[in-house]
N, C-alpha and C positions, 0 to 999 in steps of 0.2 A: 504494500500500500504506500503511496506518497502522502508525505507532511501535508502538505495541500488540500488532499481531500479529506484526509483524517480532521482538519482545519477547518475545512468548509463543513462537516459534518458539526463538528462541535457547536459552532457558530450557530449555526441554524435550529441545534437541542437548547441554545443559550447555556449552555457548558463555558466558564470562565477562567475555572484554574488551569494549571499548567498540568500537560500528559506526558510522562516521560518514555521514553522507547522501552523502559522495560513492563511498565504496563501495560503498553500498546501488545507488546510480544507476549506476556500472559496472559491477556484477554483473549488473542485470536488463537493461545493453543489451548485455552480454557473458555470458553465464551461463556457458562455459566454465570461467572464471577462479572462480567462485564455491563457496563451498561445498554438501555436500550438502542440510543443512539448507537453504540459501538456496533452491538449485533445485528443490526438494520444495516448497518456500512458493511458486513460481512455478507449479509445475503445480498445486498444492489451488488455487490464484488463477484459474487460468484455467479450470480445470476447474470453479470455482462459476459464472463467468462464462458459459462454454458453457450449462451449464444454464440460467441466467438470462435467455438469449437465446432459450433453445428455449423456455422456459414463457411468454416475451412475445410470441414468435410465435407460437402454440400459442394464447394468447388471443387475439391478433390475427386469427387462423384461425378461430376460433369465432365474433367477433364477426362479421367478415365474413359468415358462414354464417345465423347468425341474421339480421344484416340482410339479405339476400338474401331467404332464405326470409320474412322481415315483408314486403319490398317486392311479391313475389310476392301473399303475403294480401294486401298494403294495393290492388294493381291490382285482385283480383277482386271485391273490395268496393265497388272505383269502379266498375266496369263494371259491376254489378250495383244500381248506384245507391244506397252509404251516405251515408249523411248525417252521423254520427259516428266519430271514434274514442275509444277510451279510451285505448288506451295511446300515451302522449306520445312516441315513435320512431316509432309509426304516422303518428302526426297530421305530426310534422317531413316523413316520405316522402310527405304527400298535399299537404303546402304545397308540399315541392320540385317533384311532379310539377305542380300548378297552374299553381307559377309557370314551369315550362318550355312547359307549355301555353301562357299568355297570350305569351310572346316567339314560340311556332308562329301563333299567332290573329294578333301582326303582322304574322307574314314572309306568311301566307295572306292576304292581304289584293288586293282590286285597285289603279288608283290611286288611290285617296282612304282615309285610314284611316279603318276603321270598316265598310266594304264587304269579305266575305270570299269565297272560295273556299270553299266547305265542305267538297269532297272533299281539300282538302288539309289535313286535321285529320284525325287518327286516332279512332279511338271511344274510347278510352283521355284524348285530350288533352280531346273533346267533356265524356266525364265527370268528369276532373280537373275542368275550369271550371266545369260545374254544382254539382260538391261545394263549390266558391270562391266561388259565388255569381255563376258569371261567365255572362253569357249572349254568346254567340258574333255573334249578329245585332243585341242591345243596346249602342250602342259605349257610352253612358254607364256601362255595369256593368266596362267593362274597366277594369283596373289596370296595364297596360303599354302605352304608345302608340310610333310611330314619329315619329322626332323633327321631323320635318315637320307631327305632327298637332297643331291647334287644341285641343284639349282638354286 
């Protein structure tokens, strides 16, 4: 709590004498012992608090949802073969999926990296790396290697 509104509280109970910080600090871990005014500034306190939890999560909620529902856009636009994005949260969700792709292109590999499996790629991880410029059968185009490989 700040001096201020502990101040303005007091003021307004027409409370006169002096509160010293160790008072203040018994009261609010004892509120029993404290005055009305005091407990009243405890529940405005916590009761702005509560709010302020729920409108950060509440956007926290939103944001989530938005990025959801972009990552969803941003898949159908790989799979569908884009080539751009404009919006810069889109573009972040098509580098993340890329680069999840290129770590699947290593694990899909036979023994020598650079040789893949192809059915173990999804058509989603395939389009990620074409949109990355990654070609699946090109080892030079890759951007993640297995740390065995010469490249």
């Amino acid at each position: 709590m700040k001096v201020h509104e502990i101040a303005r509280w007091m003021r307004g109970a027409g409370v006169t004498e002096t509160l010293t910080p160790q008072q203040a600090t018994a009261w609010k871990v004892d509120p029993r012992n404290a005055p009305e005014w005091f407990t009243d500034l405890l529940a405005e306190n916590a009761s702005c608090a509560a709010e302020r939890e729920y409108r950060e999560r509440q956007a926290d909620l939103e944001y989530e949802h938005r990025m959801l529902n972009l990552t969803e856009k941003v898949t159908k636009r790989l799979l569908a073969g884009a080539k751009h994005f404009r919006n810069p949260d889109a573009e972040l969700i098509a580098q993340d999926m890329a680069l999840r792709a290129s770590k699947e292109l290593c694990r899909a590999h036979t023994e020598a990296c650079g040789k893949i499996i192809p059915e173990l790629l999804s058509d989603l991880d395939i389009a990620a790396l074409r949109w990355a410029g990654i070609d699946p059968h090109d080892h030079s185009t890759w951007i993640v290697h297995r740390g065995d490989c010469a490249a």
